[in-house]
C-alpha positions in Angstrom: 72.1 60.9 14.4 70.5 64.5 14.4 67.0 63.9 12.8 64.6 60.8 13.2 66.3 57.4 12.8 64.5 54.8 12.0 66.8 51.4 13.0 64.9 47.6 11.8 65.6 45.0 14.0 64.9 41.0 14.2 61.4 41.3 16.1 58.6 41.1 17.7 59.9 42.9 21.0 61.9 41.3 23.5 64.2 39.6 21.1 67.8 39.7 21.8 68.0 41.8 18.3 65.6 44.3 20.1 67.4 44.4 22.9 70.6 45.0 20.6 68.5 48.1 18.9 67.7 49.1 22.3 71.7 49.9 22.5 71.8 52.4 20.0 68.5 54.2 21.6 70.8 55.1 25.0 73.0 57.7 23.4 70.4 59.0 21.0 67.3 59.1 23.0 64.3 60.7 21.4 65.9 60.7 18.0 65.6 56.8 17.1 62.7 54.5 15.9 63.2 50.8 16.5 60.8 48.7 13.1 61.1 45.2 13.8 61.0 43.0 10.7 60.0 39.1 10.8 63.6 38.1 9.5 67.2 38.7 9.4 67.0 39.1 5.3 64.1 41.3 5.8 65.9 44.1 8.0 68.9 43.6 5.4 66.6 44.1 2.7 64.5 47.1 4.6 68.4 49.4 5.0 68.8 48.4 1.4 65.7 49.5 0.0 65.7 52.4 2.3 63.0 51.7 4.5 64.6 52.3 7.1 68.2 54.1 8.0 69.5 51.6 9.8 69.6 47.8 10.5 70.6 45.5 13.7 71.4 42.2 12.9 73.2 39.1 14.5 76.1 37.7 13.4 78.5 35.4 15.9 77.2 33.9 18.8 80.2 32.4 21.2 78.7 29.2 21.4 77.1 28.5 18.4 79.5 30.7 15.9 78.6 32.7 13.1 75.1 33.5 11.6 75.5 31.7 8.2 72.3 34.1 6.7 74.0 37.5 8.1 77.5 36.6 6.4 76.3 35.4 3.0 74.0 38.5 2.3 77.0 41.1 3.5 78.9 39.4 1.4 77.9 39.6 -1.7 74.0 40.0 -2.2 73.6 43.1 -0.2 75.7 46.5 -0.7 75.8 47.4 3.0 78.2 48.8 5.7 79.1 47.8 8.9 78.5 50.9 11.2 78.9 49.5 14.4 79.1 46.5 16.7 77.5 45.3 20.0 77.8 42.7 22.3 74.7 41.2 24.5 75.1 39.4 27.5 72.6 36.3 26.2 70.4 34.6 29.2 68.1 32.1 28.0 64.8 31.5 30.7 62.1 28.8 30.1 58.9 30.5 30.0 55.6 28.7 30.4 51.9 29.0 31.6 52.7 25.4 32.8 53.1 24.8 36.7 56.3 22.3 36.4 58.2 20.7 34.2 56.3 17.3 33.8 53.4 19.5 32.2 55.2 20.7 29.5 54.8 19.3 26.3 56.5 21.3 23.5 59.0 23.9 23.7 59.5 26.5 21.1 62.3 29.0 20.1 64.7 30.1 17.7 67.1 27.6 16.6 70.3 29.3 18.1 68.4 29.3 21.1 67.7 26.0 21.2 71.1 24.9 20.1 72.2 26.9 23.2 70.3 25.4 25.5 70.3 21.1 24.4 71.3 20.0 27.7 68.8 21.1 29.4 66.6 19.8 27.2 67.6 16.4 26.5 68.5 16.0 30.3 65.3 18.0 32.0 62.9 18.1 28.7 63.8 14.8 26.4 60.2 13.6 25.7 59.2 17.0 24.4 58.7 18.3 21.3 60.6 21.3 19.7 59.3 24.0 17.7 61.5 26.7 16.0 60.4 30.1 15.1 61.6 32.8 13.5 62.8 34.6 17.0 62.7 33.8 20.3 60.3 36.4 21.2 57.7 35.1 18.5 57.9 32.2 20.9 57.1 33.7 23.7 54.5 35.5 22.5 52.1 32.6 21.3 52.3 31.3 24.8 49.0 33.9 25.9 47.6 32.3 23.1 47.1 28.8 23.9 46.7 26.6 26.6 49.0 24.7 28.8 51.3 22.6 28.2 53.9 25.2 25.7 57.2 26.6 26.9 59.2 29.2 25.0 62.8 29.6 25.1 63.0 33.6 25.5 64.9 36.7 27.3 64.7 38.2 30.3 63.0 41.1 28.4 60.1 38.9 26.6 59.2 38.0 30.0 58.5 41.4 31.0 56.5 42.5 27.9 54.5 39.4 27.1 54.1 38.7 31.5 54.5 35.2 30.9 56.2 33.1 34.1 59.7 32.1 33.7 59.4 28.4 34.6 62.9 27.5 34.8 65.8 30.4 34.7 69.0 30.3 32.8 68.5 27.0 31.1 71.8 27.9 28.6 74.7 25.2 28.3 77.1 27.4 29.0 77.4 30.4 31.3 79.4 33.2 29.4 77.0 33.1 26.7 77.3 36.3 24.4 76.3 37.4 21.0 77.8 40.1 18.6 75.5 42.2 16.4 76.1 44.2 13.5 74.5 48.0 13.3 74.3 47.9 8.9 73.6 51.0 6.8 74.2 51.8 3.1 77.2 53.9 4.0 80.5 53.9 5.6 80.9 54.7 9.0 83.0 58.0 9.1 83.2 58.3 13.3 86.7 58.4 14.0 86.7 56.4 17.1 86.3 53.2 15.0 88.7 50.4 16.0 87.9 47.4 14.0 88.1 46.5 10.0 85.9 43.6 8.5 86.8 42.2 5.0 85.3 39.8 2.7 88.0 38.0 0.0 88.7 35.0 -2.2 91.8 33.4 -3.4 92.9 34.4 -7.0 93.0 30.8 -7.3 93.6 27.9 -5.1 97.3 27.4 -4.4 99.6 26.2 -1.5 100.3 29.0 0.7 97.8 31.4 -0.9 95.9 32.1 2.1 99.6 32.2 3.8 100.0 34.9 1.7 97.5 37.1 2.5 97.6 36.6 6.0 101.1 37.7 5.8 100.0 41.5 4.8 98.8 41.7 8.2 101.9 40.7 10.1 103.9 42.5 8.2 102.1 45.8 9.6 101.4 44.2 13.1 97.7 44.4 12.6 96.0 41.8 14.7 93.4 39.9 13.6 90.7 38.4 15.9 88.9 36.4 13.5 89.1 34.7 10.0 86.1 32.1 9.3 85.9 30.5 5.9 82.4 30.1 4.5 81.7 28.7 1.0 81.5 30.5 -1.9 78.6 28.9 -3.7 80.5 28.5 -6.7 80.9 24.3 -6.5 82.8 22.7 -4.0 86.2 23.9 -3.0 85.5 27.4 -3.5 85.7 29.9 -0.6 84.8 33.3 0.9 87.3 34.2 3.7 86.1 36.4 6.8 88.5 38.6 8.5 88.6 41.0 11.1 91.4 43.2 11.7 91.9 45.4 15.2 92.6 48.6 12.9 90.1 51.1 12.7 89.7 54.0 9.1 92.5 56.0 10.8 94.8 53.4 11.3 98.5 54.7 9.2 98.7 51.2 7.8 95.4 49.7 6.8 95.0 51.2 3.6 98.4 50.2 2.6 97.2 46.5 3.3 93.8 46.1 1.5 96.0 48.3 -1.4 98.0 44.7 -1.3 95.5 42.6 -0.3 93.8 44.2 -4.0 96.7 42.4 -6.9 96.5 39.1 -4.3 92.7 38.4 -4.3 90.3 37.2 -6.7 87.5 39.3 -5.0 87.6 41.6 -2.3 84.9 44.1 -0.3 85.8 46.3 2.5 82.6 46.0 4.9 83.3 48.8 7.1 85.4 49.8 9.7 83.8 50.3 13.1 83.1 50.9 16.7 81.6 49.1 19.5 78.7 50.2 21.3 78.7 49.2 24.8 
């Protein structure tokens, strides 16, 4: 990135997607713009439309699994690349106005968020009602707006920018809590480093062992895979996408040679990108 970037992200500030974008900023700094959008579709649509260069988007969390939205659009709505990956420690905090917990009334977040944290709130917060938003930092923010009695699932960041308390810390279920996003543009990555393939196919038609089949291109090159998620096709029941990553990056000597066979044993397949990981 050698000229002005500008990278959309799921806002306001002090999302987990902002802090994602934030990533990308360390290695480039003075050459990147962070535009946060009010949706996941939006910053899709935004790298698409070429508002922006560059989009950060989630896509698996390791509690709550994939982001249904992010998946479906790559898939087939959207003509997009995967340029790079990167994981975020995720630490939820209950922020509040509100002195204690018997005060608080409603709690609001994003639903991943709240998913990731039920126990606490059925055990700690069970007579309170639950508001999702479109991002945990939209949560936060209406806090300085009304009165008490509100709590917001948010980040350690959204603490900081909006100064609201954190009530209660690290409220999640579980403790290694992480969540992989994608960095999308409208072309390939080129960066040699790139160490991971994700693919998008269907079955010809469905038939015992046809998934067998495919998976067996990869073993017979000894390319590991470290995911395959089935998701549906929207084409009446019974019909399916399949999700797979590979642990081959664009230079690998034998990747081509298996999406070449993976091409006569598929009904539909899209290469989206092979890719690094930004740390």
């Amino acid at each position: 990135m050698t000229m002005k970037t500008t990278i959309a992200y799921l806002g306001p500030e002090g999302t987990f997607s902002h802090q994602a974008a934030q990533k990308c900023l360390e290695s480039n700094p003075g050459n990147i713009n962070l535009q946060p959008y009010p949706g996941i579709a939006q910053v899709l649509y935004a790298v698409e439309n070429d508002e922006t260069a560059l989009g950060v988007v989630p896509a698996e969390n390791s509690i709550e699994g994939s982001v249904n939205i992010t998946l479906d659009l790559l898939a087939r709505d959207i003509p997009l690349y995967i340029k790079a990956e990167i994981i975020i420690d995720i630490k939820h905090h209950l922020l509040s106005h509100s002195k204690d917990l018997n005060s608080v009334h409603t709690v609001m977040s994003h639903t991943q968020a709240i998913a990731q944290c039920r126990h606490f709130l059925e055990t700690r917060l069970k007579n309170a009602d639950i508001l999702e938003t479109t991002s945990t930092a939209e949560a936060v923010s209406r806090l300085n707006s009304h009165g008490e009695g509100l709590a917001a699932i948010g980040s350690p960041e959204s603490h900081k920018i909006y100064q609201v308390p954190i009530l209660h810390p690290d409220i999640g279920c579980y403790p290694h809590n992480q969540t992989r996003f994608l960095l999308v543009g409208r072309s390939p990555e080129t960066n040699s480093l790139s160490s991971k393939t994700s693919l998008v196919l269907s079955l010809k038609k469905d038939r015992p062992g046809g998934l067998y089949d495919i998976l067996g291109e990869f073993a017979k090159y000894e390319l590991n895979l470290c995911k395959i998620e089935s998701r549906p096709a929207k084409m009446g029941l019974g019909n399916y996408l399949f999700f797979i990553d590979c642990e081959a990056g664009s230079n690998h000597p034998d990747l081509l040679k298996v999406i070449d066979s993976l091409r006569t044993k598929t009904g539909y397949l899209k290469n989206l990108g092979s890719y690094r990981c930004i740390s």
